[in-house]
N, C-alpha and C positions, 0 to 999 in steps of 0.2 A: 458169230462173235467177231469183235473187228479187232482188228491184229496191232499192239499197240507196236510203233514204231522207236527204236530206239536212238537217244542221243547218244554221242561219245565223247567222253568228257577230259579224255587225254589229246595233250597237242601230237598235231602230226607227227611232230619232228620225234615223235619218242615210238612210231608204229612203220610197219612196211607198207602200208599203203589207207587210201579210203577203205571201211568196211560199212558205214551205217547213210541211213538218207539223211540225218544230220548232226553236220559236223560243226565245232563251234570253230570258229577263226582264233588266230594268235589275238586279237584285239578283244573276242570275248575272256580270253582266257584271264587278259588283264583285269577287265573288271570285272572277274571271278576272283582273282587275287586281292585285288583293292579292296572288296565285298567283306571277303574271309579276313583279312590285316586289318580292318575297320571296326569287327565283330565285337562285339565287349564279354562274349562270354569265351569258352575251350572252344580249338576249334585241333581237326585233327585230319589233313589231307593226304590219301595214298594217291600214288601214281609213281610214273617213271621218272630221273633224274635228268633235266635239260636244262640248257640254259636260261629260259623263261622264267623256270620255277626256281630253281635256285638264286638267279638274281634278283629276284620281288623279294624270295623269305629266305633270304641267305643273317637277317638276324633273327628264326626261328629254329629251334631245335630240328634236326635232321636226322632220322635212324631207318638203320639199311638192313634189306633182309634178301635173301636168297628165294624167288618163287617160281612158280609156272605160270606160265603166259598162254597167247595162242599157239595151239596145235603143243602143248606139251612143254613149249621152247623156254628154257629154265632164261631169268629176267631178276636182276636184281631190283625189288620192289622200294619204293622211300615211302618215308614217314616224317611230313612236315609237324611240328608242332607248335602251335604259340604259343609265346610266354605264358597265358594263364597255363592252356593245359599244360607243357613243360613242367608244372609246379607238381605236376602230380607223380606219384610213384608206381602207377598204373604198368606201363609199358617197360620202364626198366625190372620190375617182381616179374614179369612175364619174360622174360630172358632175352627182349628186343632192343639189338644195341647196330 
């Protein structure tokens, strides 16, 4: 069976080091942003809070939750969301603020 290899889709700046054989650059990241802010439907992005991410969708909904990361290590988690999804009431019924 061939072992599939995994990307990581969080920027450096929010991890202690490389862990996977590929990593995307700050420069993918953007037009991963651009990609997602460009979407015409819901779009709903976790990861860690940096300055990358927060200044691209710093006009998208933003909601923060308390989680475990690697080796255990508690990480406060974010939740970007676009306007469409925003519109929804999904995530505030589920007690995510």
């Amino acid at each position: 069976m061939k072992r599939r290899e995994r990307s990581e889709p969080y920027p450096l700046s929010t991890r202690a080091s490389k862990m996977y054989a590929h990593e995307m650059t700050d420069e993918d990241h953007v037009r991963l942003l651009d990609a997602l802010d460009n979407h015409s439907g819901m779009v709903v992005l976790s990861g860690y809070a940096c300055p990358l991410y927060d200044s691209r969708l710093k006009h998208w909904d933003r909601l923060t939750r308390q989680a475990q990361a690697e080796r255990g290590q508690a990480r406060e988690e974010v939740l970007w969301l676009n306007p469409k999804a925003a519109q929804k009431t999904l995530f505030c019924e589920a007690g995510i603020s």
